[in-house]
C-alpha positions in Angstrom: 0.0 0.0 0.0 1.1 3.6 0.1 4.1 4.4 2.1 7.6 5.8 1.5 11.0 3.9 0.9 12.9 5.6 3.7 13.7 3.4 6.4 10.9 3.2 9.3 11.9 4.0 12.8 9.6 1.9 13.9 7.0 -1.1 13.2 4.0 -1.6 14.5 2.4 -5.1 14.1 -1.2 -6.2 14.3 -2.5 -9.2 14.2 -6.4 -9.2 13.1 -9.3 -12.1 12.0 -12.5 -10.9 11.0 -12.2 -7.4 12.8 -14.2 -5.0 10.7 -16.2 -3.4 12.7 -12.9 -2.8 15.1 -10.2 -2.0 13.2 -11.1 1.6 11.7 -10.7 2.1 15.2 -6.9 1.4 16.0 -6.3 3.0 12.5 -7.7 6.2 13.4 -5.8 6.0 16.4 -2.9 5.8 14.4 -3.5 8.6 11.6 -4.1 10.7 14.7 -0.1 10.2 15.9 1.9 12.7 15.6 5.0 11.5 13.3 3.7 8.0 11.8 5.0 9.3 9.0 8.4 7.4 10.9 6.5 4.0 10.8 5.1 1.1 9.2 2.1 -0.5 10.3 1.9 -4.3 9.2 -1.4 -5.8 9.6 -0.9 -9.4 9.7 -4.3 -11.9 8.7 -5.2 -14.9 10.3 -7.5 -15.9 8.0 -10.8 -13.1 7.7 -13.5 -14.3 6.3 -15.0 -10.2 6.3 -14.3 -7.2 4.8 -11.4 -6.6 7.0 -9.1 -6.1 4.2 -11.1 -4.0 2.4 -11.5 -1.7 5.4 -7.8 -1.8 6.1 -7.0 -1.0 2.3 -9.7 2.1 2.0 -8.0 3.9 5.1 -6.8 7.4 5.1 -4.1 5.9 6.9 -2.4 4.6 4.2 -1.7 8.1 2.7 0.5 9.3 5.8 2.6 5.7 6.4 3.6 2.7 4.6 0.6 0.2 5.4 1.2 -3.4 4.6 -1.0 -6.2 4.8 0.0 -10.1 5.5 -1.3 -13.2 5.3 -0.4 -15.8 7.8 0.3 -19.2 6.1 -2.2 -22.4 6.8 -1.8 -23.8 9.7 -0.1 -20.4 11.3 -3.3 -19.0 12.3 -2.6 -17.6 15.7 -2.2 -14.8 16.9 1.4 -15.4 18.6 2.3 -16.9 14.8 0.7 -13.3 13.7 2.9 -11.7 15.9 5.9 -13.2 14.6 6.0 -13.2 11.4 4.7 -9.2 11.7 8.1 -9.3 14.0 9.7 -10.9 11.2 8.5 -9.0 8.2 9.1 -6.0 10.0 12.3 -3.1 8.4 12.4 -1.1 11.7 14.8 -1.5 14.6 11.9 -1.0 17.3 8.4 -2.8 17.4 5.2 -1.7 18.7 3.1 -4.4 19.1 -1.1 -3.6 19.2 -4.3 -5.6 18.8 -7.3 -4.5 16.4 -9.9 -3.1 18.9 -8.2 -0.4 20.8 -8.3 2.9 21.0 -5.9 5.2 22.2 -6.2 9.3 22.7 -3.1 10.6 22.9 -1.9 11.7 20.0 1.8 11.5 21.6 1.4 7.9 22.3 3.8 6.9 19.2 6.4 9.4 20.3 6.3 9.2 24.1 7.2 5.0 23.2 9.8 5.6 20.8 11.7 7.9 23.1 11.2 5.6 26.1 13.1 2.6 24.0 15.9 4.8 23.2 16.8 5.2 27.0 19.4 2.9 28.0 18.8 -0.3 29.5 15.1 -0.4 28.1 13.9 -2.9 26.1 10.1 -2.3 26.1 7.4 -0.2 27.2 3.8 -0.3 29.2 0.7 1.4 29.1 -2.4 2.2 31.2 -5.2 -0.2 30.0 -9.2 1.1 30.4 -12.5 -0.2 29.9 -15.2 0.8 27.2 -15.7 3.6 29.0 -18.4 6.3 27.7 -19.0 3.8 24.8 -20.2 1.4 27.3 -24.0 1.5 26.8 -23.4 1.5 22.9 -22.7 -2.3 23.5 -25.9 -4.7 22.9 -27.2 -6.4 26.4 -24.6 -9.6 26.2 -21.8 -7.1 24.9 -22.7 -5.4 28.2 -22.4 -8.4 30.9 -18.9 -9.2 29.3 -17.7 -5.7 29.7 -19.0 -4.6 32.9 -16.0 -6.1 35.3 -13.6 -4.1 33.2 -15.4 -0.8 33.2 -14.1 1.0 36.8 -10.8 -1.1 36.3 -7.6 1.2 35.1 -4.7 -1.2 34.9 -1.4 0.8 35.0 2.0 -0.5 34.0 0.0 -2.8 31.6 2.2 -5.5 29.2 -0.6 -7.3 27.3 0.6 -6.4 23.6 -2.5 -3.6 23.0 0.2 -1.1 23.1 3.9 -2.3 24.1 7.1 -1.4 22.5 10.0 -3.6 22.3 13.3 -3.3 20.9 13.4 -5.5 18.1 16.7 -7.2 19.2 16.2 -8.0 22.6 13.0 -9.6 20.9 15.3 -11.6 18.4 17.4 -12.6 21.4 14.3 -14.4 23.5 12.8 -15.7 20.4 9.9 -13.7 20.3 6.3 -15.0 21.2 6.0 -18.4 22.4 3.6 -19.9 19.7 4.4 -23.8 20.8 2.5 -23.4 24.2 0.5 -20.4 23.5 -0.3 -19.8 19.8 -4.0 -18.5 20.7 -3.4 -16.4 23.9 -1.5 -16.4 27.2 1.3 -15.6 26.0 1.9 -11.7 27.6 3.4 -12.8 31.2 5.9 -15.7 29.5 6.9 -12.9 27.2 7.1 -10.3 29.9 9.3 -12.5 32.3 11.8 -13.3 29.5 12.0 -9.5 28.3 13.0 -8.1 31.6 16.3 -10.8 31.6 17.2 -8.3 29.0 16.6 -5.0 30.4 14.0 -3.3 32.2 10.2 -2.1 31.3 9.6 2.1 30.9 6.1 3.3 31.2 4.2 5.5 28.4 1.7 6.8 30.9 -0.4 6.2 27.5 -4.3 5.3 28.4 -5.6 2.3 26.1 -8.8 1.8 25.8 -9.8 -1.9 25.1 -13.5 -2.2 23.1 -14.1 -5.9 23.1 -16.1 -7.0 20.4 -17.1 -3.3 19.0 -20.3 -3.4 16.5 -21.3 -6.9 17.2 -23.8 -8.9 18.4 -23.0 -11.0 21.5 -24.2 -14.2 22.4 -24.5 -16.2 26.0 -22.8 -19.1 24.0 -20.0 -16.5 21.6 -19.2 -14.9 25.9 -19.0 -18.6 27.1 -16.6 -19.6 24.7 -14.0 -16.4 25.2 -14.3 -17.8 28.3 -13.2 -20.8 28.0 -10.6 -19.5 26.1 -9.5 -17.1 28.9 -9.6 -20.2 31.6 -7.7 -22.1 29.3 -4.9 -19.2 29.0 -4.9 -19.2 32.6 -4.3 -23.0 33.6 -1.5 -23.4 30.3 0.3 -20.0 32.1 0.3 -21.5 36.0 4.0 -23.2 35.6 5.3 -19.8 34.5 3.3 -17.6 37.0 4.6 -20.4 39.9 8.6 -20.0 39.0 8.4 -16.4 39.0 6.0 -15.0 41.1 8.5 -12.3 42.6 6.9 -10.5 39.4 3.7 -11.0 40.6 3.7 -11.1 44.2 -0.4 -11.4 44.4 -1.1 -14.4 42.2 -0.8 -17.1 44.7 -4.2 -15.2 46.3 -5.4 -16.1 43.0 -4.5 -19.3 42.5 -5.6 -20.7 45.9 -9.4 -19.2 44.9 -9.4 -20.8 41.4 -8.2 -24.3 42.9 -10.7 -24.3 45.6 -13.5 -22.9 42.9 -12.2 -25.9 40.5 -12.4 -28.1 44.0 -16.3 -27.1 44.4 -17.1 -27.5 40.8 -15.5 -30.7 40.3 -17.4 -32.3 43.9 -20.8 -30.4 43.3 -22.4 -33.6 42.0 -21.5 -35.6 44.5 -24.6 -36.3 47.1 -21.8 -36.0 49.9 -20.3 -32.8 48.9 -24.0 -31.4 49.5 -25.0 -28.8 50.3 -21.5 -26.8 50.9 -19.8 -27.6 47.3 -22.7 -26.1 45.4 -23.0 -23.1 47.7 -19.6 -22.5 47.5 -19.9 -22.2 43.5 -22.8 -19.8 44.0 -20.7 -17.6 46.2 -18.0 -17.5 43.4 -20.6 -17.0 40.7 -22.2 -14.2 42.6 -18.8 -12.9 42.9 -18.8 -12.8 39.7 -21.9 -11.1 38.9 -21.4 -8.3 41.2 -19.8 -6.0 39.0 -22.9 -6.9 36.2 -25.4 -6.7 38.5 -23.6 -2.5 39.5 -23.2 -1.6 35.9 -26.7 -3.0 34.1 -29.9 -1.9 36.1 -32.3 -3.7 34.0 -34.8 -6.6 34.6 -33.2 -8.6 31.7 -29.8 -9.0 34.5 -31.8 -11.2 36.8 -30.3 -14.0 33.8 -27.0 -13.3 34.6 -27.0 -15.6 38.0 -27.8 -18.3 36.2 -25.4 -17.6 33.1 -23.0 -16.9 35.7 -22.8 -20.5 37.2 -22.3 -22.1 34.6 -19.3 -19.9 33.6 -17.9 -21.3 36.8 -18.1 -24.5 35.1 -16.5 -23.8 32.2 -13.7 -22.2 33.6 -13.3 -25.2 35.7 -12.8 -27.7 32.9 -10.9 -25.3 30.5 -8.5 -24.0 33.3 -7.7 -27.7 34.5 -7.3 -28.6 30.5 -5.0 -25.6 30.2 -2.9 -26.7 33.1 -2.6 -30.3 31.9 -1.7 -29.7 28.7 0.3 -26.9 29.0 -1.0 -24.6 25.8 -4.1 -23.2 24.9 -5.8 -24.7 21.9 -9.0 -22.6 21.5 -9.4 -20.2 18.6 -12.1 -17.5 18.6 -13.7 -16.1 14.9 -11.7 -13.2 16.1 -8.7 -11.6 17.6 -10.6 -10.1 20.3 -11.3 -11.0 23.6 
């Protein structure tokens, strides 16, 4: 696509599948940076079946930076494999790594990063991640219950890829995204922990917001399966989260409450486990709800108990599948979630 022949300063790479509706979103986001005219973005395709293309090809974008779509090769679907072959593909000497349904305001984001990297001793960069935000009640009533728990969060000193430089050759030196254990997700603490044996992480300050599934239409059974995706991402990461949890001193909290919610799931239909194991799966699941039940004040939430238990159920067997086999094997239509 349009761009220039001078050499980029940096690369950003964005894995996307089937993200119409989301990606004229990061791609304003980028026309509105101040000096992309020093980067080129590379959209990498794990396989749309939508007009994604299309949307990426009619963007103004293309007429202020060298835009550049790829397509991932059969059986490299993933978005870790996306990742890495943007990584490869990529001219520039830093990478900024982003998904396809983000939005970010400051129009000094691009900057702030590149200046960050060129400190010494850093070889990547974090953000602060938000919620939907204002566009909250813009999201259909399912769209709604999956978004709620993020909506008062503001994670600082995020590393999740939605907006994290890395110096491309302390990314060469670690190998880049681990696409053998986590080719559809998990992957952002293993790739954290093995960055930081190479330098140390400088924050943007930049606010991110994350729109999950922007301009669709949500489903109990579409929300059931990112979440078994997410549980599975969560068992298949335990091993690394165990060896190095001086980087996250708080997860053993977590861990003990997901064994003892996997304990009460798996004994709930056993007659001698009554009546404590299924009370103890209702306390997680209205847990769970809380943050649904603060957001949405509508009649239609009384459904989200109910929808709520048996999302304790399905993390239970997808979290004990991730743990046992050590890599996450669900794929979602999209790249969001």
């Amino acid at each position: 696509m349009n761009g220039t022949a001078v050499q980029p300063e940096v690369s950003i790479v964005i894995p996307f599948r089937n993200e119409e509706t989301t990606l004229p979103i990061v791609l304003d986001s980028l026309a509105r940076q101040s000096g992309i005219e020093r980067a080129e973005v590379l959209l990498v395709d794990g396989g749309s079946t939508d007009r994604s293309v299309e949307v990426i090809r009619a963007h103004p974008l293309g007429r202020r930076a060298e835009v550049r779509v790829l397509r991932s090769a059969p059986g490299r679907e993933g978005m870790n494999h996306a990742r890495n072959d943007g990584a490869r593909a990529a001219r520039a000497p830093r990478l900024l790594f982003m998904q396809a349904d983000v939005r970010i305001h400051d129009p000094d984001a691009f900057a702030k990063t590149l200046r960050l990297l060129d400190e010494p001793g850093v070889v990547g960069t974090t953000f602060t991640g938000l919620g939907a935000g204002e566009d909250f009640d813009r999201y259909d009533f399912w769209g709604q219950v999956f978004l709620a728990r993020y909506q008062r969060q503001r994670c600082e000193r995020d590393f999740d890829t939605k907006f994290n430089g890395v110096r491309r050759d302390a990314f060469e030196r670690i190998g880049g995204f681990d696409e053998v254990r986590f080719p559809y997700g998990g992957e952002d603490f293993d790739f954290r922990v093995r960055l930081l044996r190479e330098g140390r992480l400088a924050d943007t300050g930049v606010e991110v917001e994350h729109l999950h599934g922007w301009g669709r239409r949500h489903t109990p059974w579409g929300l059931l399966r990112k979440y078994a995706r997410n549980a599975e991402c969560m068992g298949a990461t335990i091993p690394v989260y165990l060896r190095h949890l001086r980087h996250e001193p708080a997860y053993p909290r977590w861990f003990v409450a997901r064994l003892v919610l996997s304990a009460a799931c798996l004994a709930s239909p056993w007659p001698g486990a009554w009546p404590w194991a299924p009370l103890a799966v209702l306390a997680f699941a209205l847990a769970w709800a809380a943050p649904v039940f603060r957001e949405i004040r509508r009649l239609r939430a009384v459904v989200v108990l109910p929808f709520a238990i048996a999302v304790m159920y399905v993390f239970t067997l997808f979290h004990l599948r991730g743990w046992i086999r050590g890599r996450t094997q669900v794929r979602l239509r999209t790249t969001s979630g």
